[in-house]
C-alpha positions in Angstrom: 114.3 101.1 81.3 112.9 99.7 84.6 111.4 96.1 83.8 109.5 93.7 86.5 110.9 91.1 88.0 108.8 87.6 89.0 110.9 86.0 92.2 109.6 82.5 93.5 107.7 82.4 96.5 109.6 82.3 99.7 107.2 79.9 101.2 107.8 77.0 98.7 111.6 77.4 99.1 111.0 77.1 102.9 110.5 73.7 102.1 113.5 73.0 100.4 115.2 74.1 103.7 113.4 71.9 105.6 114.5 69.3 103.1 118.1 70.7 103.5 118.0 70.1 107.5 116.4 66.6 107.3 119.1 65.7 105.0 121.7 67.1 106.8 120.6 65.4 109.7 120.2 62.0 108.3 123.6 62.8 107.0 125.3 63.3 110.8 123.3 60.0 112.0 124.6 58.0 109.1 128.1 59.8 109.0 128.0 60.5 105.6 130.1 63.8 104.1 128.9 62.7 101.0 125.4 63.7 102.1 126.5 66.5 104.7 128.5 68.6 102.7 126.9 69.4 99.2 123.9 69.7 101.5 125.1 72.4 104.1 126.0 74.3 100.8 122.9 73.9 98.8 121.2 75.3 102.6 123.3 78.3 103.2 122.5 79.1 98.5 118.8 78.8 99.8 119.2 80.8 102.7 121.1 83.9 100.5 118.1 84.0 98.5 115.2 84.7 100.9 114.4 88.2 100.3 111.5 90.4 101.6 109.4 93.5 99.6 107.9 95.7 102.4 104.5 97.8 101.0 105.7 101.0 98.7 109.1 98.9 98.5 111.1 97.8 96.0 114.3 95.4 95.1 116.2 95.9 92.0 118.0 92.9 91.1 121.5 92.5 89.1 123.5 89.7 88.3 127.1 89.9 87.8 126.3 93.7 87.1 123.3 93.2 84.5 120.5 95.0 85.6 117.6 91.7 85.6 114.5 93.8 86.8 112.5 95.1 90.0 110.5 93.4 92.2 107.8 96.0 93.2 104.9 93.7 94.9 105.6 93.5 98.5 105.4 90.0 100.1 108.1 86.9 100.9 110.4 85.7 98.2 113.3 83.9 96.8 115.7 84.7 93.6 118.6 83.5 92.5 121.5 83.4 95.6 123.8 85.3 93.3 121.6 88.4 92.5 122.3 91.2 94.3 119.5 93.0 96.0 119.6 96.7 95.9 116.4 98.0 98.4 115.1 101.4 97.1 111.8 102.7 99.2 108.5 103.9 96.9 106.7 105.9 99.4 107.0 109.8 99.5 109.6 111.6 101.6 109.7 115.2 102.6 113.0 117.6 101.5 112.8 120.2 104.1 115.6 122.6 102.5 117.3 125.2 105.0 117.1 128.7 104.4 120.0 129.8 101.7 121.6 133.3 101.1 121.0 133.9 97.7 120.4 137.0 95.5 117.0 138.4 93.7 116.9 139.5 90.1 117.7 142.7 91.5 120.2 141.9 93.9 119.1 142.4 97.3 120.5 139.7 99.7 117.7 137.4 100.4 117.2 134.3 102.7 114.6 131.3 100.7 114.0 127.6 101.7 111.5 125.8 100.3 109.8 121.9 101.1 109.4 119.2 99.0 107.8 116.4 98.7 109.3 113.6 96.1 108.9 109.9 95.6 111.3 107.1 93.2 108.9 106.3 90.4 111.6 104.7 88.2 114.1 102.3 90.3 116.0 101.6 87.1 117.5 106.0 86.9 117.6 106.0 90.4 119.6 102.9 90.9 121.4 103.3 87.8 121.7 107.1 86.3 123.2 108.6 89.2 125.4 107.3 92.1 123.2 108.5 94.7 119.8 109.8 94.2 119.1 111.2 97.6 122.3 113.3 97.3 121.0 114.1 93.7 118.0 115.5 95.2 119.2 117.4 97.8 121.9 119.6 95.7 119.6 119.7 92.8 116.5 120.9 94.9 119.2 123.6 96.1 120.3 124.5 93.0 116.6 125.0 91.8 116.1 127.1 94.6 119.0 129.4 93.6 117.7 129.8 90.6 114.0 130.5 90.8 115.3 133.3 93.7 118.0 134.6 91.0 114.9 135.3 88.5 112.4 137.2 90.2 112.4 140.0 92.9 111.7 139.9 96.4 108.8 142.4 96.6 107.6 144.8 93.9 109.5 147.7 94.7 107.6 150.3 92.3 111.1 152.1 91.3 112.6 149.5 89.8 110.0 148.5 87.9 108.8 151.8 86.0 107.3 151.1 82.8 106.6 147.0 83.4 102.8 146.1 83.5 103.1 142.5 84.7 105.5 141.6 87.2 106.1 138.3 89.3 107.7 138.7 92.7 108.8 136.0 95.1 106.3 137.2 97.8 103.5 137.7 96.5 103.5 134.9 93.7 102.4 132.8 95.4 101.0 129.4 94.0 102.3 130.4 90.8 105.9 130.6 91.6 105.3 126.9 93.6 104.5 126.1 90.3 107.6 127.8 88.7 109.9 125.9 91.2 107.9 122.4 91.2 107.9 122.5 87.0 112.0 123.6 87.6 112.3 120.4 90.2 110.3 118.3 87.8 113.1 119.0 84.6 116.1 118.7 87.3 115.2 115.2 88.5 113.3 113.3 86.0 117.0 112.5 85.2 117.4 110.3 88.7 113.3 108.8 88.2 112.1 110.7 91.0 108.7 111.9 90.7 107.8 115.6 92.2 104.7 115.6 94.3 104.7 119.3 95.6 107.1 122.4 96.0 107.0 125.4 97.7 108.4 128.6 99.5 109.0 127.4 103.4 110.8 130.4 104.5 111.3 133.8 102.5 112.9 137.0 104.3 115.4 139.3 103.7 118.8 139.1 104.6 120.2 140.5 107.7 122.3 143.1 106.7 119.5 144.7 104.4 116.3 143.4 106.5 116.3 146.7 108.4 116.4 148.8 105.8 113.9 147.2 103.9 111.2 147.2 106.6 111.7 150.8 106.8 111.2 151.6 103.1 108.0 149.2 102.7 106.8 151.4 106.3 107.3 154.0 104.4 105.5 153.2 101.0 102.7 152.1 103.4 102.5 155.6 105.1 102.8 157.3 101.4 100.1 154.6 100.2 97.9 155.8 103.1 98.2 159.3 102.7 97.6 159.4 99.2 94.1 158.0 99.5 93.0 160.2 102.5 94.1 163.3 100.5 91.9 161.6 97.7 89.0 161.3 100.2 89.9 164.6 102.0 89.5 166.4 98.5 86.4 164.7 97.6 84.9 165.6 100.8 86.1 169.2 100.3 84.6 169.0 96.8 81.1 168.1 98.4 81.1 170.4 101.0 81.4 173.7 98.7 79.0 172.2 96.5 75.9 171.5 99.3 77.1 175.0 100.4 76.9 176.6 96.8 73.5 174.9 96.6 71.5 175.1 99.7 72.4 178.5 100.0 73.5 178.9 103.2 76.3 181.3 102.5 78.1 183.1 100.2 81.4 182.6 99.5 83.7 184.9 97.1 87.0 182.9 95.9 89.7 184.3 98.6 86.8 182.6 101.9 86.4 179.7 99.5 90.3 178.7 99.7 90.5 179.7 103.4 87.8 176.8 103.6 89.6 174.5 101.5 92.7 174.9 103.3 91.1 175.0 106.9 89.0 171.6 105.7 92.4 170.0 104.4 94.0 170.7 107.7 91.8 169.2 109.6 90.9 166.4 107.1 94.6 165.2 106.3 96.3 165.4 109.8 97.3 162.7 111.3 96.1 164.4 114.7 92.9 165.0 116.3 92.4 169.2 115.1 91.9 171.5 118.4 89.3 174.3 117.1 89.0 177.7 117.7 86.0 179.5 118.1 85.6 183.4 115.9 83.7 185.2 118.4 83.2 187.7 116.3 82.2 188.2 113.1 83.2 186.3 109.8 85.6 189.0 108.8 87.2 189.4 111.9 
């Protein structure tokens, strides 16, 4: 588990190199190894140390491979020349995932990438856990991405779901299957320490080779969609009309003039065409 890690105050050791180069100088003057030597070494130990924590940065320190704790306040520092400093950022990054080739739950060929936005909240998993938690998050956020397009449809192609009352597509989900693939990031990279901010659906198309088709066959649920409801109001208004007539009395129809009416009204009514009308100049039965 990550642990904090207190480092002395760069400022205070500044001194001790100052020391350092007094010493060493008094050393040269009075030629003196005795004085020059285990000084220039105690300088460059001094030196190694020094380190620097930038804002929403972070050092994890080891010693001889034993993991001694983070330094997560930013400012000037010194530890122990022999640590080693491993820098790993805190601030939030953006995964901007290309578009993949994957398949739906029902097979169709699509194209899906996705953004996300991630920050390290545990140095210790991501230093530690895995050799490289960058690469971790870039196959894994793939890899969620294949899955949350393997288990749900592209659209909601009425066919194919016959029978089902509640069905989530890819499409039209919208913040809830963000959610789906943000909880499914979540689980993947909790492993590393990294902390999901936000997910969601960048790009989503269909795949070349079946795009055209599919364009066609939502065209043409549109244009079935469309007609369906002006039948429903052509009908309705057909409805209307025969009862005013029946009621106002202003002519009397027998059943054979009442379907000519119907049919002539429907023509009219349900084209997709403006209807050219012709005029009876004579009488109604001829």
């Amino acid at each position: 588990m990550e642990k904090t890690f207190k480092p002395l105050s760069g400022y205070i050791m500044l001194l001790a190199v100052v020391a350092c180069i007094v010493t060493i100088v008094f050393g040269i003057m009075h030629r003196n190894p005795i004085i020059i030597f285990p000084t220039i070494v105690a300088f460059l130990l001094i030196i190694v140390g020094f380190t620097i924590v930038s804002p929403n940065g972070s050092n994890v320190m080891t010693l001889f491979g034993a993991y001694k704790g983070t330094i997560r306040s930013n400012g000037y520092y010194w530890v122990n020349p022999f640590y080693k400093k491993q820098k790993i950022s805190l601030r939030a990054r953006n995964l901007d995932t290309p578009p993949i080739k994957v398949n739906d739950s029902l097979g169709n060929p699509i194209k899906i990438g996705a953004v996300v936005v991630w920050k390290v909240k545990e140095t210790y998993k991501a230093a530690f856990e895995v050799d490289d938690y960058q690469s971790f998050v870039n196959i894994q956020s793939e890899a969620a991405i294949r899955k949350l397009a393997g288990a749900y449809p592209y659209d909601d192609l009425e066919d194919e779901h016959k029978g089902e009352t509640n069905h989530l597509t890819l499409r039209s989900g919208g913040a809830e299957i963000d959610e789906k693939l943000e909880d499914e990031l979540t689980r993947r990279l909790r492993i590393a320490g990294i902390e999901v901010i936000e997910a969601r659906i960048s790009y989503l198309a269909y795949s070349e080779e079946i795009a055209s088709a599919m364009l066609q066959r939502q065209q043409a649920t549109a244009i079935i969609a469309a007609r369906k409801k002006i039948v429903e109001g052509a009908v309705g208004m057909v409805d209307d009309a025969l009862i005013q007539l029946n009621d106002l009395g202003i002519v009397d129809l027998d059943q054979d003039k009442k379907a000519a009416m119907v049919s002539n009204l429907l023509v009219v009514l349900c084209s997709d065409k403006a209807a050219s009308p012709i005029i009876n100049a004579g009488t109604l039965h001829n």
